[in-house]
C-alpha positions in Angstrom: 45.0 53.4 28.0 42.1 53.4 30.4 41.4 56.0 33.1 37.8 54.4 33.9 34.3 56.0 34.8 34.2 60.0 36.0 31.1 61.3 35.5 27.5 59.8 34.9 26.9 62.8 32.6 28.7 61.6 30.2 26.6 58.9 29.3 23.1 61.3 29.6 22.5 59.6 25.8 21.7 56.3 27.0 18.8 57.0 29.0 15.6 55.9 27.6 17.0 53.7 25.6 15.5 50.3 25.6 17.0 46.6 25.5 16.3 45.2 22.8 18.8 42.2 22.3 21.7 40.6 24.0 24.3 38.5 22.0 27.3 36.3 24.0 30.7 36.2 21.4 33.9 34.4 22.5 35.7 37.7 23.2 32.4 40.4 23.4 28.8 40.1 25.0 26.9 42.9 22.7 23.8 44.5 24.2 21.7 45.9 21.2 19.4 49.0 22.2 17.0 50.9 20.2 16.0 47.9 18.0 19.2 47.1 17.4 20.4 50.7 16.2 22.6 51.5 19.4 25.2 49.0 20.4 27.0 48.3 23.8 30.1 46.1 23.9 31.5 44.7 26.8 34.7 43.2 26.2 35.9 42.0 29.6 32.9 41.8 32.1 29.9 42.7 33.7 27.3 42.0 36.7 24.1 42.1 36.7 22.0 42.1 40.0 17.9 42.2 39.8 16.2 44.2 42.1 14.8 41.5 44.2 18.2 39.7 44.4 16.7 36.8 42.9 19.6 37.0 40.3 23.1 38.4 40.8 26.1 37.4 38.9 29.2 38.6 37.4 30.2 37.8 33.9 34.0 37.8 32.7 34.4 37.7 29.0 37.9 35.0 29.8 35.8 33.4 32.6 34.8 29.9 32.8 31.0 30.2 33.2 29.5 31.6 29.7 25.9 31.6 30.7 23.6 34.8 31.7 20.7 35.5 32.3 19.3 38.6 31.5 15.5 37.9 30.0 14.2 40.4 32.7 16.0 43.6 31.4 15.2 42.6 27.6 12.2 45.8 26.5 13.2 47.1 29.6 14.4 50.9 29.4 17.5 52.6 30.7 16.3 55.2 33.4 19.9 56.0 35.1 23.0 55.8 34.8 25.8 56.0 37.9 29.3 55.7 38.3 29.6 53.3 41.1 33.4 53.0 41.4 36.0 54.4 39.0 36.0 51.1 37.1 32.0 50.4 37.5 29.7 52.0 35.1 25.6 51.0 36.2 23.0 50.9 33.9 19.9 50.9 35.7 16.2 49.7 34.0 13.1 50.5 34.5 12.5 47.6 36.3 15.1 48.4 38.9 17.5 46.1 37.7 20.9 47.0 37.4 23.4 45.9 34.7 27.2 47.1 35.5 29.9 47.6 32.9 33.4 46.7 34.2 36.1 48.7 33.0 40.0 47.5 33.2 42.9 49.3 32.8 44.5 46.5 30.4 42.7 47.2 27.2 39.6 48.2 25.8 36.8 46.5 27.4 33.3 48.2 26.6 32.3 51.0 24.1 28.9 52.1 22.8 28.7 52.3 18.7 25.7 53.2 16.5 25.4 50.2 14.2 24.8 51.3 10.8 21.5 50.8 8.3 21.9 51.3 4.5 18.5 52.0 4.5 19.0 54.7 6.9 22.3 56.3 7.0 21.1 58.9 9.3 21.3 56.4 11.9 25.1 55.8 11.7 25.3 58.8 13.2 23.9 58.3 16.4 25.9 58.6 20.0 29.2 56.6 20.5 31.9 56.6 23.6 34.5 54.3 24.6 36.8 53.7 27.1 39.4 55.2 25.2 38.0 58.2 24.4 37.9 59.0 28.6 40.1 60.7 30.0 
């Protein structure tokens, strides 16, 4: 079902986009851009390294440690993008932080959604990918 990263391009949409919320779930760890409008799932795991080292840690949605810490990315805007390894997506911030999205070839483990407003339908049309739509 999953074929992984290929090309940075594909994910042009997400730069400038700011953080803007990050919520841990049992299965998911959402990452809310835009003020909440744009949403990034992870659904199996991700690291996240800051530019002075002084945090760097891998998070695995079935692993055993369910903290993070990510308060220095939060209002931080996405600035590029890079395909590190066919499975490794970066995200990097303004900051020079980086926050990596970990693809696996067992089942769908990240996707980016516009999350709908009633008060602004227009909005529920905004960019979405996933790992299954990559081929």
């Amino acid at each position: 079902m999953v074929s992984g990263f290929h090309d940075a391009e594909q994910f042009r949409p997400v730069l400038g986009w700011e953080l803007y919320q990050v919520t841990l779930d049992k299965y998911h760890v959402m990452f809310f851009f835009e003020n909440g409008w744009q949403l990034l799932n992870v659904a199996h795991a991700f690291s996240y390294r800051s530019v002075d080292g002084a945090v760097a840690y891998t998070y695995e949605t079935e692993g055993s440690c369910k903290s993070i810490e990510v308060d220095r990315i939060l209002r931080e805007r996405v600035t590029r993008v890079d395909v590190r390894a066919r499975d490794r997506l970066a995200l990097i911030f303004a900051n020079g932080d980086e926050l990596t999205i970990h693809d696996s070839p067992e089942y769908r483990s990240w996707w980016f959604q516009p999350m709908p407003d009633p008060d602004y339908p227009e909005k529920g049309q905004g960019w979405c990918l996933s790992d299954e739509e990559i081929y």
